[in-house]
N, C-alpha and C positions, 0 to 999 in steps of 0.2 A: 138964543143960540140953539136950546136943545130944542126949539120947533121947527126951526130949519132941515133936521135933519129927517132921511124918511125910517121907516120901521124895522129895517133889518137895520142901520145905523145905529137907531135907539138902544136897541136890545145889542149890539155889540160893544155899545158906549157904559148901558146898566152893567153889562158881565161883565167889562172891563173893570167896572168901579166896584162892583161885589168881590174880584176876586182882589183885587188889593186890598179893600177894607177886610177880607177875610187874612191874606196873609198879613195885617200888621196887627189886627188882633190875635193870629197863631203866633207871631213873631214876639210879642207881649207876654202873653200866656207860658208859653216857653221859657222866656225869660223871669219871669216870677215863680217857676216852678226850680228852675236852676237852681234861683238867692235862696228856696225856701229849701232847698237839698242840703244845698252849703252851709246853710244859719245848720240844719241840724244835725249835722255829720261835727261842724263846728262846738255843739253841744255837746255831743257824745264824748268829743276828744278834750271838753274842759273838763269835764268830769270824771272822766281816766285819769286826767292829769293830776287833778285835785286830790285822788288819791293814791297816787302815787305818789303825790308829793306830802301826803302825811303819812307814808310808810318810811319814806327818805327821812324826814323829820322824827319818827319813832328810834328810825338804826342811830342816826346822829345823836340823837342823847343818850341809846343807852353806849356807846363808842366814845363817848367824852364821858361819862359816869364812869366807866373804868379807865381810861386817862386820869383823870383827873381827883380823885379817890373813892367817887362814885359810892357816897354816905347815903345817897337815897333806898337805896336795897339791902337795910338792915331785917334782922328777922320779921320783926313783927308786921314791917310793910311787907315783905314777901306774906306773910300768912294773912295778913287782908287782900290783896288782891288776888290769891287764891282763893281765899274763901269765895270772893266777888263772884270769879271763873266758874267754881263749884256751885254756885248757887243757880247763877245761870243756867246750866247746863244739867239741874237738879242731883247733882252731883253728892252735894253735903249729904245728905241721908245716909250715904253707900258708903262713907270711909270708915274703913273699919282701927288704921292706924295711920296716926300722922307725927312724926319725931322730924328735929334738924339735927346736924350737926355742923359744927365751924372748924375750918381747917387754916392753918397759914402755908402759903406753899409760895415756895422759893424769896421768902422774908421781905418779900412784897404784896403780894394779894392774899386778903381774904375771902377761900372760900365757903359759900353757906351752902346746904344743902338741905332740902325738906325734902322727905321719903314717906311717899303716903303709897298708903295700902286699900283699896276698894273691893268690896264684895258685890258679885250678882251683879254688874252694871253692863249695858250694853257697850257694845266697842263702836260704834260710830258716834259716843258722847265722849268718849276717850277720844279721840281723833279730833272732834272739834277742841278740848279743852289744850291737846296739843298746839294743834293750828293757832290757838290763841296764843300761845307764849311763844311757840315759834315764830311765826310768820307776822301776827299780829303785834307780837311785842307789848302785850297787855301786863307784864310782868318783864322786868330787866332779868332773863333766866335762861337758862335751855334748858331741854332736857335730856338727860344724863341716861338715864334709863329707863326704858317701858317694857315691863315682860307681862305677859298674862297667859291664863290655864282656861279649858274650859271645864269646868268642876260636873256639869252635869250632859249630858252627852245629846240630849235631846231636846237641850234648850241653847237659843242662843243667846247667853249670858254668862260673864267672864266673870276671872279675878284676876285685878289685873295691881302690880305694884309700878311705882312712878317716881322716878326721883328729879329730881327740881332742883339744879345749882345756879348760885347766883356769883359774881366774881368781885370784890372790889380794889383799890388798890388801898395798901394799907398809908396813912401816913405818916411824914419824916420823924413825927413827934415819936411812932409807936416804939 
């Protein structure tokens, strides 16, 4: 059949068949560049999700800890995983003072409260050690107070004091 045809035929007949096989190879190409956009925008957003959804998971327990008499944030677990936070964030070295005290208020919760006091320590290692208990919930805590001074006028190094409460609910027994 294609010797039948003459030369300007032929060559109308090959661009014919190049330009299809070129558009269903574009038409392909295209298409796999699409699924591979999708798979990873679709990654992006499991991974968002994922941690959001162990932030949800953090609020939920520490929210049912104080529901429910939330015995897990006694002192000494509050002073381990500050120490943890502190260590982290090379922290421990700089406290110059660390006291709790226990409060009952309104004959159902117990409050705990750790007041540490830091020398010389940068404020963007205070800012993350907050972020940790706030946001992070790396501690069932908030924090209650952050004041700091700059002691030396040409350095940028504070003193800063930090109080740290924790809330639980007392039980029927107390």
């Amino acid at each position: 059949m294609f010797d039948r045809l003459n030369d300007r035929e032929r060559v109308l007949v090959i661009g014919l068949i190049s330009f299809v096989s070129l558009l269903g190879i574009y038409t392909i190409v295209t298409l796999l560049s699409d699924l591979r956009n999708n798979l990873s925008e679709e990654i992006f957003e499991t991974r968002s999700q994922a941690g959001e959804l162990d932030r949800v998971i953090r609020e939920y327990n520490y929210l049912r800890g104080l529901q429910s008499g939330g015995s897990e944030e006694d002192v000494s677990v509050m002073y381990s995983k500050l120490d943890q936070i502190l260590v982290r964030y090379n922290l421990k070295d700089k406290v110059q003072t660390m006291k709790d005290t226990s409060n009952v208020i309104q004959k159902d919760y117990n409050k705990i409260t750790i007041d540490v006091s830091f020398r010389s320590v940068l404020l963007q290692d205070i800012i993350k050690l907050v972020y940790d208990i706030e946001k992070n919930k790396q501690i069932q805590a908030k924090v209650d107070l952050l004041s700091f001074r700059k002691p030396f006028a040409e350095k940028e190094i504070y003193d800063v004091n930090l109080k740290v409460s924790s809330y639980s609910r007392l039980s029927k027994g107390k």
